[in-house]
C-alpha positions in Angstrom: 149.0 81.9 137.0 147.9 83.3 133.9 149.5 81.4 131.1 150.3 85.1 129.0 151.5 86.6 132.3 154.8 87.3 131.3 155.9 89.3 133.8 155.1 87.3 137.1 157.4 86.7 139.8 158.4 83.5 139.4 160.1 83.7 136.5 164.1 84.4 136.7 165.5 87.7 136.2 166.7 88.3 132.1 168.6 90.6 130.7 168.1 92.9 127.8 168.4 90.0 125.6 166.0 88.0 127.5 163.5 90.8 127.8 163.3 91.5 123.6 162.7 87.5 123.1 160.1 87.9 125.6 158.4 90.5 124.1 158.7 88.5 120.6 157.0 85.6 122.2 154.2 87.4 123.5 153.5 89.3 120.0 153.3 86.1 118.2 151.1 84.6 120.8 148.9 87.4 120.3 148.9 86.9 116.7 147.7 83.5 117.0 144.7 84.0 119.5 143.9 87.4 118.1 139.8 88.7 117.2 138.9 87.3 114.0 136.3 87.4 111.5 133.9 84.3 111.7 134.5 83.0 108.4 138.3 82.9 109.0 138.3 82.2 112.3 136.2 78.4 110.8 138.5 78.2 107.9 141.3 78.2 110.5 139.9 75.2 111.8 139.7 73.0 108.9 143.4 71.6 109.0 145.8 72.2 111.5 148.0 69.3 111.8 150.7 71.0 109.4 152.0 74.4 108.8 153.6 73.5 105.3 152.3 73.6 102.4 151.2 69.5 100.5 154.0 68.3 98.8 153.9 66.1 95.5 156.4 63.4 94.8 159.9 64.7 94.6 159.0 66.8 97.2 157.7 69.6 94.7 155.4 72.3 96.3 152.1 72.0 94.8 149.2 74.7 94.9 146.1 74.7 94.8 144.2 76.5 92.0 140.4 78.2 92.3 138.7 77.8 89.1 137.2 80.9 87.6 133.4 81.8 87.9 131.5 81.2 85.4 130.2 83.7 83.1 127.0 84.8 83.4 125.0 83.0 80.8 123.2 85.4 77.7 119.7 85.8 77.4 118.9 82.7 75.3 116.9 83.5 72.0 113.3 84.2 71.3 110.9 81.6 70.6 110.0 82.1 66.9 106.7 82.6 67.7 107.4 86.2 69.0 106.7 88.8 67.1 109.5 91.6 67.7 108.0 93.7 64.8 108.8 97.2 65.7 111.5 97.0 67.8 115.6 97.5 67.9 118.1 95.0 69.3 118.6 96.5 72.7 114.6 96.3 73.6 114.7 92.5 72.1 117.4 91.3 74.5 114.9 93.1 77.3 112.2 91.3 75.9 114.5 87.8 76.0 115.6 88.5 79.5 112.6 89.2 80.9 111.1 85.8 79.4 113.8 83.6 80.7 113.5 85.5 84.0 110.1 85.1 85.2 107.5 82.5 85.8 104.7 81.1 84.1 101.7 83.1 84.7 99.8 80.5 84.7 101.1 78.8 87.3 102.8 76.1 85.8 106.7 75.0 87.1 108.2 76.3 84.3 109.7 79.7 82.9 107.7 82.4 81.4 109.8 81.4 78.0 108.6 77.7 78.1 105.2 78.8 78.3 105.2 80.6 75.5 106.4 78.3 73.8 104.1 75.1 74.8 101.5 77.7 73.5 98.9 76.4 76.1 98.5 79.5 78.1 97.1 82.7 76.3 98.0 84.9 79.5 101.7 84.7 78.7 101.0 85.4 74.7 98.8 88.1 75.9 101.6 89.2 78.7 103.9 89.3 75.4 102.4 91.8 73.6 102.2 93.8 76.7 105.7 94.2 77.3 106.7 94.9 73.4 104.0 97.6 74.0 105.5 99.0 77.0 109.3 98.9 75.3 107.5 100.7 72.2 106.3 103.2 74.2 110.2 103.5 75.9 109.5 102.1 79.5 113.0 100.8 80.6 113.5 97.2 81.9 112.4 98.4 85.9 109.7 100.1 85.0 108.2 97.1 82.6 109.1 94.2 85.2 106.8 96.5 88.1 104.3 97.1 85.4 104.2 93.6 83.9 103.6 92.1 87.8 100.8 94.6 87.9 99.1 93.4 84.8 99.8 89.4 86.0 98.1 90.4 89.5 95.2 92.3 87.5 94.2 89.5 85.6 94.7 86.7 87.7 92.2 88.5 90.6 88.5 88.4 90.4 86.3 90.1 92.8 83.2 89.9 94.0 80.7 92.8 94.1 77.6 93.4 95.6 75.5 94.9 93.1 72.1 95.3 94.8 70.9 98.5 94.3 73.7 99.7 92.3 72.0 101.8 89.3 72.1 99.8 86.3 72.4 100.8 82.3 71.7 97.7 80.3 70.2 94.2 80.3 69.5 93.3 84.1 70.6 89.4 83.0 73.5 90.4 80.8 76.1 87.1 81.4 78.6 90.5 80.9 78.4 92.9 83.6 81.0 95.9 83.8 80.7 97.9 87.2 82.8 101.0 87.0 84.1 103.2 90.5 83.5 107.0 89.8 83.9 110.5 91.1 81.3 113.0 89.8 84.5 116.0 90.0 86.9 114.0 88.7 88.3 115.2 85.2 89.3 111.5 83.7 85.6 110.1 84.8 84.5 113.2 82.9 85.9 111.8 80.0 85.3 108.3 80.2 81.5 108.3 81.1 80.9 108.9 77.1 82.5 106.5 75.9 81.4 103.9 78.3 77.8 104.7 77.6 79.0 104.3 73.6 80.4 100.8 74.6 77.7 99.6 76.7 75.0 100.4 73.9 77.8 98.7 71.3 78.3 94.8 72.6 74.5 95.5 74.6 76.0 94.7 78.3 75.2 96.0 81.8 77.2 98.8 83.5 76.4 99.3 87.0 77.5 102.4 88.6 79.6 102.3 91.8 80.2 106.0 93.8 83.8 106.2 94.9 84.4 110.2 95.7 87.6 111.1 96.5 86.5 113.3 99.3 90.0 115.2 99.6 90.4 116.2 96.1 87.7 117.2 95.4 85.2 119.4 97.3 81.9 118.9 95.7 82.2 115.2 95.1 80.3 113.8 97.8 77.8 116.0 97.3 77.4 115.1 94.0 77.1 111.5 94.9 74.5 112.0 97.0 72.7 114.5 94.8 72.7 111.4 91.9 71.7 109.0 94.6 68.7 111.2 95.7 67.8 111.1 92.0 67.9 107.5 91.5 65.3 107.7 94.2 62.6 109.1 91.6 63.8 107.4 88.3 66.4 109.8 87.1 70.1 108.4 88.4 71.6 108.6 85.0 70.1 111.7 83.9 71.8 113.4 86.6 74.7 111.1 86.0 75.1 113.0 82.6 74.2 116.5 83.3 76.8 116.3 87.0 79.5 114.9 84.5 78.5 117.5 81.6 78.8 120.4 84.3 81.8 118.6 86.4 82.8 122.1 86.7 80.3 123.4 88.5 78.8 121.3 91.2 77.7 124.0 94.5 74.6 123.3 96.2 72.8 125.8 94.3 74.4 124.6 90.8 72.9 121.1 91.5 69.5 122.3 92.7 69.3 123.8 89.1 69.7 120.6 87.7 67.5 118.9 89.5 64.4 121.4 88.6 65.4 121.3 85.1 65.3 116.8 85.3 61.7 117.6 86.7 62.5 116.2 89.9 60.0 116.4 92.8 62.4 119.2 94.7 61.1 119.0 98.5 61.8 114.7 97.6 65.2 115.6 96.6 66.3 118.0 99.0 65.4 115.4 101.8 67.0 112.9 100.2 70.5 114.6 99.4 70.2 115.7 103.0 69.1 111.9 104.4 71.4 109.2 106.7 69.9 106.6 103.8 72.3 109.0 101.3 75.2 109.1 103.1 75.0 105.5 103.8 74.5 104.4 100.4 77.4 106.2 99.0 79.8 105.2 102.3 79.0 101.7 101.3 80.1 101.7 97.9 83.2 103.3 99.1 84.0 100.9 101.1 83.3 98.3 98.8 86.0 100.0 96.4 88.4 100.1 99.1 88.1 96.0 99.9 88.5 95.7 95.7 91.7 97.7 96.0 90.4 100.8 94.0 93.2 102.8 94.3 92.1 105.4 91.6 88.9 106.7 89.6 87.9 105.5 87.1 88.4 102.0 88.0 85.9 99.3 86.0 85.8 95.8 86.3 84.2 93.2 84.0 83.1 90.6 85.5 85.1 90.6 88.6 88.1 91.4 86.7 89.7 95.0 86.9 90.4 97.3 84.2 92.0 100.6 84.2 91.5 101.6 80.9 89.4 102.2 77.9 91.3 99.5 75.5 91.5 97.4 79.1 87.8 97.4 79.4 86.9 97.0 75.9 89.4 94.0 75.5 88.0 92.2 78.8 84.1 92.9 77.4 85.3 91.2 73.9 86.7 88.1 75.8 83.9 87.6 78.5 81.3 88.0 75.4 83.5 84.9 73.5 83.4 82.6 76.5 79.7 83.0 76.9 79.7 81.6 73.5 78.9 84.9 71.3 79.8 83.4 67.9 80.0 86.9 65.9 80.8 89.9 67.8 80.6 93.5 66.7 83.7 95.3 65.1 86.2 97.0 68.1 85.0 100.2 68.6 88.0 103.3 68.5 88.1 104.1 71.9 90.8 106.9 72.9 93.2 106.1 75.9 93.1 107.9 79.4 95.4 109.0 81.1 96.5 107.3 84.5 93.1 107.1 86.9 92.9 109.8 89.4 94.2 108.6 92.9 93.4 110.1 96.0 95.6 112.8 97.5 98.4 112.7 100.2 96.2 112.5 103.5 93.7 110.8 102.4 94.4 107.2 103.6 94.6 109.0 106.6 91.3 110.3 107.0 89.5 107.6 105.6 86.0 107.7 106.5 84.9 104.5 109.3 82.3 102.2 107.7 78.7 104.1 107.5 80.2 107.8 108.6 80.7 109.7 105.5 83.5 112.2 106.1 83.0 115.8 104.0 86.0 117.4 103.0 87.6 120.6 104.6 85.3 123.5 104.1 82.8 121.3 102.6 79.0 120.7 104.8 78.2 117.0 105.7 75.8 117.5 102.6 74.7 119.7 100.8 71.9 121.9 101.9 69.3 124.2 100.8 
């Protein structure tokens, strides 16, 4: 017989009376044995030998008294040797919280605020001046924290690149080498490639050029690429580097075969080179080197295996590799103006990324460009 089975035969006949005490039993039955969540359901459990509440002597009811969270503790104060010049209270207590927040950068078991003040590590001084930058320029706490773990990951990765073949501007044993990821059609490279030349002839380092086309943006870049390529074949890579960036505007077939004739270039040379596998290899393979480093955007440098993404970035990283090769006197900082954001490639592309050694022409664009 089921033991809730109220209603079975072999219990004697009640009355009304009977019935509603019945019914009474069964509810509080119910209530006992009833779904419950998980958590009470294990509390329940804990003490069941007594319904009533403990008792002190005298037979007082006692109970039993959950002590109040604690508040959540401040953000502790700067360590004095902080600068905050420059800005207001609220972006302070950002700066504070942020620095009792986060971890060393480098690597040590201790908070990013302990680091800076053991002074051993010039990453998180360095990371310091990063974040009163980014609160200067009014970048809210969110924004700062995904930018300063961006900047933490930039300098703590180093990659290596192959550079053999790669076009170089400089001294081929510079201890400093700065390879930079471009696009011949894209506008921020167009302003960039000036003032690199100005700071590669400034602190006398090499710059080795890397093609990186971002093939559905822009139309004409891989064209472009390979037009520069077939030009490095007879001497002339970076005077077609120039002139393509000077006239990023205008880069057809027929607008490139006019720069090539005016470089002097040996045109039945170029016209099988732009148009050769050995050209679309070359710039595929760059490409995909830029993809393994994580270029996400042109331009992209990197100095020394070390990425920078802008002008005061790459100038900043040449000044510091210079000093560790032991460069006692170094050449005044040269005014560099800042870039915009690098271009990145367009919704689709990751899509249609190119397999290794099959370069992929954009819509409406030939495989390369031809005569």
């Amino acid at each position: 017989m089921n033991r809730y089975d109220m209603s079975s035969s072999t219990q004697p006949a009640m009355g009304h009376h009977g019935a509603l005490v019945t019914a009474l039993t069964a509810v509080l039955l119910l209530s006992l044995v009833g779904c419950k969540h998980a958590d009470s359901a294990k509390a329940a459990t804990v003490d069941t030998t007594s319904a009533a509440p403990p008792t002190a002597k005298g037979g007082a009811t006692t109970t039993k008294v959950e002590p109040a969270p604690a508040p959540k503790a401040p953000a502790s104060a700067l360590p004095k040797n902080v600068d905050t010049k420059g800005l207001d209270p609220a972006e302070v207590k950002i700066l504070a919280q942020l620095l009792d927040d986060q971890f060393d950068p480098c690597g040590k078991p201790r908070s990013f605020k302990q680091a800076v003040v053991a002074g051993d590590c010039a990453m998180a001084t360095r990371l310091v001046r990063f974040i009163s930058h980014k609160l200067q320029q009014g970048y809210g706490k969110r924004k700062i924290l995904a930018l300063l773990l961006r900047e933490i990951e930039r300098l703590n990765t180093v990659v290596e690149l192959d550079l053999d073949g790669a076009p170089r501007a400089g001294p081929e044993h510079s201890k400093v080498k700065v390879v930079i990821f471009s696009d011949f059609q894209c506008p921020f490279c167009g302003k960039a490639y000036k003032p690199l030349k100005e700071l590669q002839t400034h602190y006398n380092v090499a710059v080795y050029y890397k093609h990186f086309p971002l093939r559905q943006a822009h139309k004409y870049a891989e064209g472009a690429a390979r037009a520069a390529w077939a030009a490095q074949q007879q001497g002339k890579f970076w005077s077609m580097h120039d002139t393509l960036f000077a006239n990023n505007h205008a880069l057809t077939w027929t607008d490139v075969q006019g720069y090539a004739k005016k470089l002097g270039l040996d045109m039945k040379k170029f016209i099988a080179a732009v148009n050769s596998d050995a050209s679309k290899a070359a710039v595929e393979r760059d490409y995909q080197q830029g993809r393994e480093a994580q270029v996400d955007g042109t331009p992209t440098f990197f100095v020394n295996g070390r990425r920078a993404e802008t002008l005061k970035q790459l100038q900043a990283a040449v000044r510091e590799h210079l000093s560790l090769t032991g460069e006692k006197s170094l050449p005044k900082p040269l005014e560099l103006s800042e870039m915009t954001a690098p271009e990145t490639p367009q919704s689709g592309e990751e899509a249609e990324t190119p397999q290794p050694g099959v370069a992929q022409p954009a819509a409406g664009q030939p495989a390369a460009p031809v005569p």
